[in-house]
N, CA, C and O of each residue as an XYZ file, in Angstrom:
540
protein
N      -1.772      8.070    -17.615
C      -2.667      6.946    -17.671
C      -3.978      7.413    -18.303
O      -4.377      8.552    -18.058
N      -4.711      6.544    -19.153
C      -5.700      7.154    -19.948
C      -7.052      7.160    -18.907
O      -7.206      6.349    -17.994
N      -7.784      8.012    -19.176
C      -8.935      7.436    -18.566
C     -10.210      6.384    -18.405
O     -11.104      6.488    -17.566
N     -10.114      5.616    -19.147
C     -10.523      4.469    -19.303
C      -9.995      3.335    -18.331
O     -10.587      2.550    -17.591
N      -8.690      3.541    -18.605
C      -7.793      2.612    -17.135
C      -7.861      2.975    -15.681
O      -8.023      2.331    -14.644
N      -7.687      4.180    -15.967
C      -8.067      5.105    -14.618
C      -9.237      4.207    -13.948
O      -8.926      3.543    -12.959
N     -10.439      4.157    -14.386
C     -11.768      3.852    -13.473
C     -11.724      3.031    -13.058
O     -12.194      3.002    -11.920
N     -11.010      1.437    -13.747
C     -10.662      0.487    -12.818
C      -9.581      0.199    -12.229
O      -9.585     -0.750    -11.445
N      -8.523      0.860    -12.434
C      -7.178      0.409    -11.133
C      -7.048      2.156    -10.251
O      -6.289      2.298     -9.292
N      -7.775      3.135    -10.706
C      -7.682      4.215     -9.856
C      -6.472      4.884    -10.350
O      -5.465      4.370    -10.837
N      -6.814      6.422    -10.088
C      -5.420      7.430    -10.293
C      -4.389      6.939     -9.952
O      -3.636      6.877    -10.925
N      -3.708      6.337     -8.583
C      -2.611      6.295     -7.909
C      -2.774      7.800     -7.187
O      -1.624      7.879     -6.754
N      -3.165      8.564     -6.925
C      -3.536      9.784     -6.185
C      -4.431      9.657     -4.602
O      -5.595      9.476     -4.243
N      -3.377      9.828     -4.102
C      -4.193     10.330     -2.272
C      -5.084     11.626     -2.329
O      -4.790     12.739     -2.766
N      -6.687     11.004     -1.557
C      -7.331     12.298     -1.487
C      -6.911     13.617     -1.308
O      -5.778     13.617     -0.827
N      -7.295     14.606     -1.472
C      -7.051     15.784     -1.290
C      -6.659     15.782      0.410
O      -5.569     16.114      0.875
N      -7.872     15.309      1.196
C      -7.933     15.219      2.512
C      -6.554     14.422      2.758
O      -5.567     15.137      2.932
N      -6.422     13.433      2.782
C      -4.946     12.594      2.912
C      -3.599     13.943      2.528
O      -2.743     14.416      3.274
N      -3.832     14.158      1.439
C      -2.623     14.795      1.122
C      -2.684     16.182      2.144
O      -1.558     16.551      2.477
N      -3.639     16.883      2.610
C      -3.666     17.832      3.380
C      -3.354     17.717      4.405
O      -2.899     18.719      4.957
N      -3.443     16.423      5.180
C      -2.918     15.916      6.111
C      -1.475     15.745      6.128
O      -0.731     16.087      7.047
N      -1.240     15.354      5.360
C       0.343     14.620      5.017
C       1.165     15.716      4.915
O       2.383     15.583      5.031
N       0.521     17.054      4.663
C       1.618     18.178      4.253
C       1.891     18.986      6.108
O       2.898     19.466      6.628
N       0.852     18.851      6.481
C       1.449     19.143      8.115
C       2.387     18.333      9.044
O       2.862     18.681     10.124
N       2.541     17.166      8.365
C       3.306     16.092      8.919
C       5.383     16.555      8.240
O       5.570     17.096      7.151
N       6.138     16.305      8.854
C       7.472     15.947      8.576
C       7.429     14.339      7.632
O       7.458     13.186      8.063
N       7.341     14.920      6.062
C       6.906     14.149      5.185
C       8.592     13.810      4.694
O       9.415     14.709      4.520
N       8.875     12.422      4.531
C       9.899     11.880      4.212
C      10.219     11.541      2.698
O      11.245     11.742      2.049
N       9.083     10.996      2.366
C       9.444     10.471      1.039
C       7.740     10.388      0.471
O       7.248      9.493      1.157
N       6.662     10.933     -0.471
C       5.968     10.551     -1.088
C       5.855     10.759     -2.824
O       6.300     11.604     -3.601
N       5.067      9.597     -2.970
C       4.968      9.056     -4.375
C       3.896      8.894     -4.850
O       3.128      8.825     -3.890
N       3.174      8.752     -6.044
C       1.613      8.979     -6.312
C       1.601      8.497     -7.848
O       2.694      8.849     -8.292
N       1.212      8.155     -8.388
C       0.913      6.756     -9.434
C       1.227      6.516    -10.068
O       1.132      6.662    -11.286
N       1.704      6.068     -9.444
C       2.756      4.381     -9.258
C       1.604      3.094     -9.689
O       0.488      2.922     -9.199
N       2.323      2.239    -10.821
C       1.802      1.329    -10.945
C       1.996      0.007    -10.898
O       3.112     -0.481    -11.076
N       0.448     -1.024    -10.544
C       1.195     -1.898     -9.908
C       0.200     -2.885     -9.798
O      -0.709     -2.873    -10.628
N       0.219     -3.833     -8.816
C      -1.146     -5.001     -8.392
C      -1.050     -4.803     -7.165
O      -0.117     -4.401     -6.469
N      -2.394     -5.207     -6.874
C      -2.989     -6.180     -5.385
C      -3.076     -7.288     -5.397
O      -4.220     -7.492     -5.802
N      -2.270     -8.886     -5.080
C      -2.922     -9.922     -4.598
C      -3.163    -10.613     -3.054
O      -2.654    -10.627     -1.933
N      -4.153    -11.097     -3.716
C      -4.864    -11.513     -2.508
C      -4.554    -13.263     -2.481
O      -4.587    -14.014     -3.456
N      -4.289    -13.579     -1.238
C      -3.532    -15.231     -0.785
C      -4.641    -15.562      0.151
O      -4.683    -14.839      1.146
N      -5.675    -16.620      0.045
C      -6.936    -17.442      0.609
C      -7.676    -16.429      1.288
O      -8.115    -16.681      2.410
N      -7.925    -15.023      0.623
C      -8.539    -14.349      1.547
C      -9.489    -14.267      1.519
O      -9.989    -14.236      0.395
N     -10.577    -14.155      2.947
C     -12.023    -14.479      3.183
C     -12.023    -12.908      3.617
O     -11.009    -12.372      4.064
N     -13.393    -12.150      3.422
C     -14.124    -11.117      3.797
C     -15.524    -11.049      3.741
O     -16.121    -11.983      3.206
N     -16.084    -10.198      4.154
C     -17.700    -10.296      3.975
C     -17.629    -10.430      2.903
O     -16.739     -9.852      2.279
N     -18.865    -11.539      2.057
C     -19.256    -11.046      0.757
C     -18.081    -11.549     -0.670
O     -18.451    -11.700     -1.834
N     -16.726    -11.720     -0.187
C     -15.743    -12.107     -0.998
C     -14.690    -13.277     -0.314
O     -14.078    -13.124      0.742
N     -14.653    -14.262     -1.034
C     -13.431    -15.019     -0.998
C     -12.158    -15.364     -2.074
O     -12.385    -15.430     -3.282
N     -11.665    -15.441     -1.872
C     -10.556    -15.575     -2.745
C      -9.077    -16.665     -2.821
O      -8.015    -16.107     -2.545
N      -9.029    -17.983     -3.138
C      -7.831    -18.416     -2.588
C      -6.291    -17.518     -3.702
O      -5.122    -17.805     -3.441
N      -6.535    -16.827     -4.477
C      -5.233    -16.289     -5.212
C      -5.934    -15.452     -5.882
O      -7.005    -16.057     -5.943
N      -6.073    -14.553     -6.389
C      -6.313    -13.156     -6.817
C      -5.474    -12.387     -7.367
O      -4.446    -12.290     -6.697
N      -5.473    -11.815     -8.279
C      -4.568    -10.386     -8.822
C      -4.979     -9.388     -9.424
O      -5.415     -9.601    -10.556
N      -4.995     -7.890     -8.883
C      -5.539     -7.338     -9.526
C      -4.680     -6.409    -10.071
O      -3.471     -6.478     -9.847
N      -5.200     -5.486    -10.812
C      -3.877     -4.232    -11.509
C      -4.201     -3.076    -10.775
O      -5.393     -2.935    -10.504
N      -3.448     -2.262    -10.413
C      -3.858     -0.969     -9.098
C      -2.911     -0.279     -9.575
O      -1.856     -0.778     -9.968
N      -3.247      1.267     -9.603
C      -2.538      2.630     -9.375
C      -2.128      3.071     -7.998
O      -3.069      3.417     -7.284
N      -1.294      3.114     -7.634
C      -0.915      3.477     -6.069
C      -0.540      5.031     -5.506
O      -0.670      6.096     -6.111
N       0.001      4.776     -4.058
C       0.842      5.949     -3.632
C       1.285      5.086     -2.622
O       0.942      3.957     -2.273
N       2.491      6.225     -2.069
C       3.598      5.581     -1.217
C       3.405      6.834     -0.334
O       3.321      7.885     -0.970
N       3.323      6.918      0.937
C       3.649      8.430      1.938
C       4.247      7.859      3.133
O       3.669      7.155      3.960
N       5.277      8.176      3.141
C       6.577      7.691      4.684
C       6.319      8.842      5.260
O       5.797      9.466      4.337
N       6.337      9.563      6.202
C       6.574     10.132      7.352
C       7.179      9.976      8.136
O       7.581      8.823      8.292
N       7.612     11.032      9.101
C       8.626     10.521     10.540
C       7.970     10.014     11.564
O       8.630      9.807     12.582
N       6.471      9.675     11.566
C       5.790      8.573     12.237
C       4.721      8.168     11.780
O       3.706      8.133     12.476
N       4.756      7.690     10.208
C       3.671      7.303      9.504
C       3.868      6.380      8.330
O       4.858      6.722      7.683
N       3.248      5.317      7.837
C       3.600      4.767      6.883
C       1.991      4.661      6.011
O       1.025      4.741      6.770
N       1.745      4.533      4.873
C       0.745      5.620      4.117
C       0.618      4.852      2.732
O       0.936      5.438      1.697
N       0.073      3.311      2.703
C       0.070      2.625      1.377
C      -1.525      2.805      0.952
O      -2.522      2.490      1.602
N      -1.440      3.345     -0.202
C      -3.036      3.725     -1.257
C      -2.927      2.977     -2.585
O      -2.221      3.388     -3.506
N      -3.715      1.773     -2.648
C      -3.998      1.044     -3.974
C      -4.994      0.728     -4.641
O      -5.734     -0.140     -4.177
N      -5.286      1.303     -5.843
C      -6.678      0.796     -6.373
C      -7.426      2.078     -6.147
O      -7.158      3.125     -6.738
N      -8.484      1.919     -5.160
C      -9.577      3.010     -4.835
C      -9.871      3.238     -2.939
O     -10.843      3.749     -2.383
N      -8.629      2.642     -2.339
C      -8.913      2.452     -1.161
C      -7.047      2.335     -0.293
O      -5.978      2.010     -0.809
N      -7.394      2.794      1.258
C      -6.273      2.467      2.267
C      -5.753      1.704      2.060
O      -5.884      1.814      0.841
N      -4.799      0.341      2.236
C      -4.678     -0.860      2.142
C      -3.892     -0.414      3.564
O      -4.539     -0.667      4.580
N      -2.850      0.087      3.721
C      -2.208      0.356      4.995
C      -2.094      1.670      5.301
O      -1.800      2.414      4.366
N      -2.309      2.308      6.751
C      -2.234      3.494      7.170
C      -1.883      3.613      8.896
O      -2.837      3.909      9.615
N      -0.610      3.399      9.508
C      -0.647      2.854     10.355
C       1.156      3.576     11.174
O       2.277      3.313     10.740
N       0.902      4.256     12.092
C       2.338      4.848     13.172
C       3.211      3.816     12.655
O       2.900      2.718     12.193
N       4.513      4.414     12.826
C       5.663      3.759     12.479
C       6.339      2.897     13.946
O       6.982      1.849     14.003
N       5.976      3.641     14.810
C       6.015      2.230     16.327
C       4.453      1.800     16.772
O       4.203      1.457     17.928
N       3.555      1.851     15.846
C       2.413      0.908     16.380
C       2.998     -0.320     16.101
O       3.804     -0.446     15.180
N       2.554     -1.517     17.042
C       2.966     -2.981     17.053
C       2.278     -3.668     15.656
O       2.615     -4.815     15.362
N       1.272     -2.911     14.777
C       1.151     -3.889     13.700
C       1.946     -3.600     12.770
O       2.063     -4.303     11.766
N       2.792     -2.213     13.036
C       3.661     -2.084     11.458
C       4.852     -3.064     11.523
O       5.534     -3.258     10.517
N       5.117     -3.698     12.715
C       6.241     -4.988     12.880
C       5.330     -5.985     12.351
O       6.082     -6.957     12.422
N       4.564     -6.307     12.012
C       3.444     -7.145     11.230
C       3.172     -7.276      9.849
O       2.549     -8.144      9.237
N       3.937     -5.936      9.353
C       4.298     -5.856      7.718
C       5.228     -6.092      7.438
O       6.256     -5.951      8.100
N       5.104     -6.532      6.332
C       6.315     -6.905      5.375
C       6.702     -5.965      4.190
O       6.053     -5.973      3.144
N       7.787     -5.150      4.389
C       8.233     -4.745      3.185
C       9.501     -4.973      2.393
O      10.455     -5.505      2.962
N       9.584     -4.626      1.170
C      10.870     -5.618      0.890
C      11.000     -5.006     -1.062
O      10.097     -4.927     -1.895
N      12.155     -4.756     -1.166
C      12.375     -4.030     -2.372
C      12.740     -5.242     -3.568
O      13.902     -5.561     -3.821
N      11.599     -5.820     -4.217
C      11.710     -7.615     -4.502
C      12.664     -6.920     -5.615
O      13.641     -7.645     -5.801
N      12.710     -5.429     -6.635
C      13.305     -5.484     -7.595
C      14.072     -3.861     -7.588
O      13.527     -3.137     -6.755
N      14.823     -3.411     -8.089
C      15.033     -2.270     -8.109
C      14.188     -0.904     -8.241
O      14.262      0.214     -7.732
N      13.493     -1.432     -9.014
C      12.094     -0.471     -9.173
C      10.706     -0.963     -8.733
O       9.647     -0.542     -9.198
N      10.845     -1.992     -7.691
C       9.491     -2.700     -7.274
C       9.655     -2.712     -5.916
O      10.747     -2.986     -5.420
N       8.312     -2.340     -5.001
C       8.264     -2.600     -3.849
C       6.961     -3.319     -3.238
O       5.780     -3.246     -3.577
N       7.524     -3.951     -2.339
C       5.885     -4.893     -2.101
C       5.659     -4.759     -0.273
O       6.502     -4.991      0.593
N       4.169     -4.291     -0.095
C       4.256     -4.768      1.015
C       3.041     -5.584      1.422
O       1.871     -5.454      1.062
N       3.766     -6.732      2.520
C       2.368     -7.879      2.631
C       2.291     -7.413      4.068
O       3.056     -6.760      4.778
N       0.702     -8.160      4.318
C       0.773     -7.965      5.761
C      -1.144     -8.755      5.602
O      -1.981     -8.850      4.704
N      -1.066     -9.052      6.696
C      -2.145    -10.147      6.978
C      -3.425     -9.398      7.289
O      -3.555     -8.770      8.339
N      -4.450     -9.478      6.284
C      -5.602     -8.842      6.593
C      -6.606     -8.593      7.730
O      -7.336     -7.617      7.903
N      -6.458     -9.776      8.508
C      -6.828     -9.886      9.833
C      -6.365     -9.324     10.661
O      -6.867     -9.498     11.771
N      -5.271     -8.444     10.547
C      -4.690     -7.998     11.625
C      -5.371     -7.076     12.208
O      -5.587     -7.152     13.418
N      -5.807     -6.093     11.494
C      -6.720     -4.618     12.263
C      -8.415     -5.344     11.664
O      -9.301     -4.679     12.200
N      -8.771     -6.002     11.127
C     -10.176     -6.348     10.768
C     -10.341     -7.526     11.264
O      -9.624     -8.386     10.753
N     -11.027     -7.859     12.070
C     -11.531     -9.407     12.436
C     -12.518    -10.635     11.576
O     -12.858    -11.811     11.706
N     -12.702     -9.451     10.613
C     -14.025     -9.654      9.849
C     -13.286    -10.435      8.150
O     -13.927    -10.953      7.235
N     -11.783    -10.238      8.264
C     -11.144    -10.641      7.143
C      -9.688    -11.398      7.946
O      -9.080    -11.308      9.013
N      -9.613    -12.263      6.495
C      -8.290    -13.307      6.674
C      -7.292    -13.482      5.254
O      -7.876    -13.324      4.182
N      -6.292    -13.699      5.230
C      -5.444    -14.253      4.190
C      -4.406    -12.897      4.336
O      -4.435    -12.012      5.191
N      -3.519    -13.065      3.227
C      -2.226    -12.505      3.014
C      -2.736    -11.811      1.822
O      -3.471    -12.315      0.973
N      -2.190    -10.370      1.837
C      -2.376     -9.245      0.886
C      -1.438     -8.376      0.503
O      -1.041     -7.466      1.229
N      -0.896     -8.665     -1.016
C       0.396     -7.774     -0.943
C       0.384     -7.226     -2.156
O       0.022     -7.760     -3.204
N       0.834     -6.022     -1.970
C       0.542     -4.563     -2.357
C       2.150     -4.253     -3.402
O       3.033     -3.589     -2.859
N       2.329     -4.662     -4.518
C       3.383     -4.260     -5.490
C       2.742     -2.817     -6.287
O       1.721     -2.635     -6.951
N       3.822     -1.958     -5.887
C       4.192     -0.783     -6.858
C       5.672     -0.398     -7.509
O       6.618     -0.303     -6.727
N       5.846     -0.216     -8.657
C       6.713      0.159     -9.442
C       7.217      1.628     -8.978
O       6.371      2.520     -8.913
N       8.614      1.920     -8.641
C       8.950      3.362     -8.174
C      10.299      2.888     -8.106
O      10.634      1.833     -7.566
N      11.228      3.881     -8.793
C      12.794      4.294     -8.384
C      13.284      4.063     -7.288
O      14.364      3.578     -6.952
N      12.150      4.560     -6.557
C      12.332      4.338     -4.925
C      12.488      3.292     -4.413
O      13.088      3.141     -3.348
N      11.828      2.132     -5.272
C      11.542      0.811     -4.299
C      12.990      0.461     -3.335
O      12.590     -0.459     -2.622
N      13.963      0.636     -3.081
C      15.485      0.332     -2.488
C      15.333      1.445     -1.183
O      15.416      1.218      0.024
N      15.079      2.740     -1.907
C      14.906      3.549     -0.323
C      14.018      3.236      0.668
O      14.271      3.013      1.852
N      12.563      3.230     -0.099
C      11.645      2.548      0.532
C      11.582      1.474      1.775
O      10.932      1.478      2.820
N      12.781      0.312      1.072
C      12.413     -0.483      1.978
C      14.059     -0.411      2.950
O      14.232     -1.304      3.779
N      14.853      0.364      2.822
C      16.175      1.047      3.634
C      15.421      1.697      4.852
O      15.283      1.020      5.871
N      14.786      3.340      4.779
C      13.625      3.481      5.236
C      13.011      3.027      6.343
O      13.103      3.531      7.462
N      12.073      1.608      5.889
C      11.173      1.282      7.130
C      11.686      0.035      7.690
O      11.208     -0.550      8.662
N      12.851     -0.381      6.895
C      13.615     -1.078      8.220
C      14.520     -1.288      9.443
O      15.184     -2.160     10.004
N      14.125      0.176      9.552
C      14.640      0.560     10.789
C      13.391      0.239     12.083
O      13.637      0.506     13.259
């Protein structure tokens, strides 16, 4: 990816810190930029509203044996135990062979935000991916 594109949809690269983390963990499956969008469905936050939105994002994917690990753009979007009660709150779903999306309702861990937010990245993987975390 050139660098020019880079500055606005981001590497697709987990911090150093993230990835240092992730390597002490029983790491299942990770992936790193991957490209893709963010949209956003009537979502309200401080400062931003949005009823439909799309943006273009560089991602990563990090599964763990008790972690699920979505990075889009320049920021977390999901980071959350694989039996915490909000990851039954996501949606993932392999819409194409090489596409994976996951939605999940912004309000759920922020009180301060609302609407539906879903996170498409392009990866080989997208089929394991969502085999994977539907267990």
């Amino acid at each position: 990816m050139n660098r020019f594109l880079r500055m606005f949809v981001g590497s697709g690269r987990l911090p150093e810190q993230l990835r240092a983390e992730l390597a002490r963990t029983d790491v299942i499956l990770l992936e790193e930029g991957l490209s893709g969008s963010v949209t956003y469905r009537n979502y309200r936050a401080p400062g931003r509203r949005s009823n439909w939105r799309k943006d273009a994002a560089a991602g990563a994917v990090a599964v763990t044996a008790n972690r699920l690990l979505v990075w889009a753009g320049h920021f977390k979007h999901i980071d959350v135990p694989l039996d915490h009660p909000v990851r039954a709150t996501i949606e993932v779903a392999a819409e194409r062979p090489d596409r994976v999306c996951f939605a999940y309702d912004a309000g759920t861990t922020n009180p301060a935000k609302s609407g539906r937010v879903e996170v498409r990245l392009r990866t080989p993987h997208a089929e394991r991916i969502a085999q994977i975390l539907a267990r």
